[in-house]
C-alpha positions as CSV (number, residue, x, y, z in Angstrom):
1,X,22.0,22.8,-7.4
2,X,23.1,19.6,-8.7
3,X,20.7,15.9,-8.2
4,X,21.2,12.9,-8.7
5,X,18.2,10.0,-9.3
6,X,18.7,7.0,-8.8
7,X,15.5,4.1,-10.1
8,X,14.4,1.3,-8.0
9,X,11.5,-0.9,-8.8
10,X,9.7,-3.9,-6.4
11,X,6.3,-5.6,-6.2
12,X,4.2,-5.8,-3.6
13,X,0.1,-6.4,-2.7
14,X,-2.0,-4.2,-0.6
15,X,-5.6,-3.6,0.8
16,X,-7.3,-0.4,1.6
17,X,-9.4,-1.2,5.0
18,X,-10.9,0.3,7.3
19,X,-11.6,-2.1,10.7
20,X,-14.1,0.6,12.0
21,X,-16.4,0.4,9.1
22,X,-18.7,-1.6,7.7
23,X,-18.2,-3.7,5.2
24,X,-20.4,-1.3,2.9
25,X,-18.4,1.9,3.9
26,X,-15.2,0.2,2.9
27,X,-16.5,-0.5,-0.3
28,X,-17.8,2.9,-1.2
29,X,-14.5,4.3,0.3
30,X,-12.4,1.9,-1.6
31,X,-14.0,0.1,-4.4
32,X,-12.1,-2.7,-5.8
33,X,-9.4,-1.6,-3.8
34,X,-10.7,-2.7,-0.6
35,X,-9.7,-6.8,-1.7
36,X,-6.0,-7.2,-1.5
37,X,-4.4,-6.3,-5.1
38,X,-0.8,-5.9,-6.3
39,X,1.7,-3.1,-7.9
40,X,4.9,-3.5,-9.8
41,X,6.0,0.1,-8.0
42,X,8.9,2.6,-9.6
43,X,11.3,4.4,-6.8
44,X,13.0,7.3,-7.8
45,X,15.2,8.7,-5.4
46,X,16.9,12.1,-5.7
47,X,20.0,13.5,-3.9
48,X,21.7,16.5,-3.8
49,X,25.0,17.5,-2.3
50,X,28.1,18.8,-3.5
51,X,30.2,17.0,-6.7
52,X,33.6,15.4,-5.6
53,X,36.6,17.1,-7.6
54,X,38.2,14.4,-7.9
55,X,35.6,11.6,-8.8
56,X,33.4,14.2,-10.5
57,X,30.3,12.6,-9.0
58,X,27.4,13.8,-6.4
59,X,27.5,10.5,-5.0
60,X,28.8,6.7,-4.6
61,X,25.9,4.8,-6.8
62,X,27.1,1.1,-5.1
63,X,26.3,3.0,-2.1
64,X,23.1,4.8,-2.6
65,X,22.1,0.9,-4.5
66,X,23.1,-1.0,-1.2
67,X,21.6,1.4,1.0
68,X,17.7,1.9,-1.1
69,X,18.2,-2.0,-1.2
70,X,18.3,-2.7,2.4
71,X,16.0,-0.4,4.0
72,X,13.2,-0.4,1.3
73,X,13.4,-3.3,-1.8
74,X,14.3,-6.0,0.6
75,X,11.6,-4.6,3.2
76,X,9.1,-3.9,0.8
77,X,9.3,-6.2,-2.4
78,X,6.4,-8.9,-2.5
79,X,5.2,-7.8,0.6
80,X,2.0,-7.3,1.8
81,X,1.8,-4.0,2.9
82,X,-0.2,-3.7,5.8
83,X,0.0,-6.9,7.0
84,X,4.0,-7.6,6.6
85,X,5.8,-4.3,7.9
86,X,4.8,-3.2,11.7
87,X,5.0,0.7,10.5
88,X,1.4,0.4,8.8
89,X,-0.1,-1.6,11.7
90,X,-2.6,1.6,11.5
91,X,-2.1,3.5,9.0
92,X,-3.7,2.3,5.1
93,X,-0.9,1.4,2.7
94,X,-1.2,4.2,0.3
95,X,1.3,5.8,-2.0
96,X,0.9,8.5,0.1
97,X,1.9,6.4,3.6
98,X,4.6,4.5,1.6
99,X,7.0,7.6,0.4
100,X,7.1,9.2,4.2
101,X,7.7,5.6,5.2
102,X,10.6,5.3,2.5
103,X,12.0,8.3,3.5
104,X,12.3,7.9,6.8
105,X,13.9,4.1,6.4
106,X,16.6,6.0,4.0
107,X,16.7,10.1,4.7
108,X,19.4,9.8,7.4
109,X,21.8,7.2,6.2
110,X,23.8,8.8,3.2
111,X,27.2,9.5,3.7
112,X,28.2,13.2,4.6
113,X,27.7,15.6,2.0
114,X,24.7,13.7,0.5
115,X,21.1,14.8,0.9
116,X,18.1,13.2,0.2
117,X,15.9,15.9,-1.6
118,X,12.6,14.1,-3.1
119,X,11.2,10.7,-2.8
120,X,8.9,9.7,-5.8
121,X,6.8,6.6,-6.3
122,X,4.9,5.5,-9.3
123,X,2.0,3.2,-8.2
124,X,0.7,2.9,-11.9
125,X,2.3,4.3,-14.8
126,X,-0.5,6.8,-14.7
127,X,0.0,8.0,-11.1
128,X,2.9,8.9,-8.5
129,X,3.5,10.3,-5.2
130,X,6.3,12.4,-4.3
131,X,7.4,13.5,-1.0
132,X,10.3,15.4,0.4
133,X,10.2,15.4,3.9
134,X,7.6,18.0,4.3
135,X,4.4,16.2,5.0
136,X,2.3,19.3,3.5
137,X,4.0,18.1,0.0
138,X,3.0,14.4,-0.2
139,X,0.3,15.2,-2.6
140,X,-0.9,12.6,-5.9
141,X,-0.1,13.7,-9.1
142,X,-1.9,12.3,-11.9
143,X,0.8,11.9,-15.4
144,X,-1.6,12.4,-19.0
C-alpha cells in the first residue's frame, strides 16, 4: 500500500473546562491548562489509494491543499476552540476531540480513489494525537 502525507500547520487557543465543577476541580483536573492558552499545531494527513499511470501520483496535492484548507485551517486557525466552532459546544478541545473533528470535516470529500487513512496532530513538538477513523485508536503518544 502506497500513502501520501501531506503537512498543515495553524494556531489556535483553547481552555480545558469543566462548567459542572468547581472552580477547584478544574484546576486539579487541568492545571494551568484550565486558563485559555495557545498552540502553533502540525496536521499531517495521510491518504491512500491507487497511483495514476499516467500522472504517476496517489493524489492531486492543489486538491488535497484546497480541500485541508477549507474545512480545517480556515475553520480552525486562530480560533478559540471551544468557544469559536459549534462542534465543541460540549465536548473539551483536546487533541484527542480535534483529530475525530478533522476527520470528519475532511474523510469524505477526496476525489474517487483517494482515502483518507490517518489523521495526526502535533500539539507540542513533544506530543501528537493520531486517529484514523476508529475511535478505539485516538490514543496520545508521547515523541522522546
Amino acid at each position: 500500500m502506497i500513502s501520501l502525507t501531506k503537512t498543515f500547520k495553524f494556531c489556535a487557543a483553547h481552555r480545558y473546562h469543566n462548567p459542572r465543577w468547581s472552580p477547584e476541580e478544574n484546576l486539579a483536573a487541568f492545571a494551568d491548562d484550565h486558563r485559555i492558552h495557545g498552540h502553533n499545531y502540525e496536521l499531517e494527513v495521510s491518504l491512500t489509494g491507487e497511483v495514476d499511470p499516467d500522472t504517476g501520483f496517489l493524489a492531486d496535492l492543489g486538491v488535497v491543499k484546497a480541500l485541508v484548507q477549507q474545512r480545517v485551517i480556515d475553520v480552525l486557525d486562530h480560533s478559540q476552540i471551544e468557544t469559536d466552532i459549534p462542534w465543541f459546544a460540549n465536548r473539551q478541545p483536546t487533541s484527542e476531540n480535534l483529530v475525530i473533528f478533522i476527520w470528519d470535516q475532511i474523510a469524505s470529500h477526496f476525489p474517487d480513489g483517494v482515502r483518507l487513512v490517518r489523521v495526526r496532530l502535533y500539539e507540542t513538538p513533544s506530543i501528537f494525537t493520531e486517529y484514523d477513523g476508529d475511535l478505539s485508536s485516538a490514543v496520545p503518544t508521547a515523541r522522546t
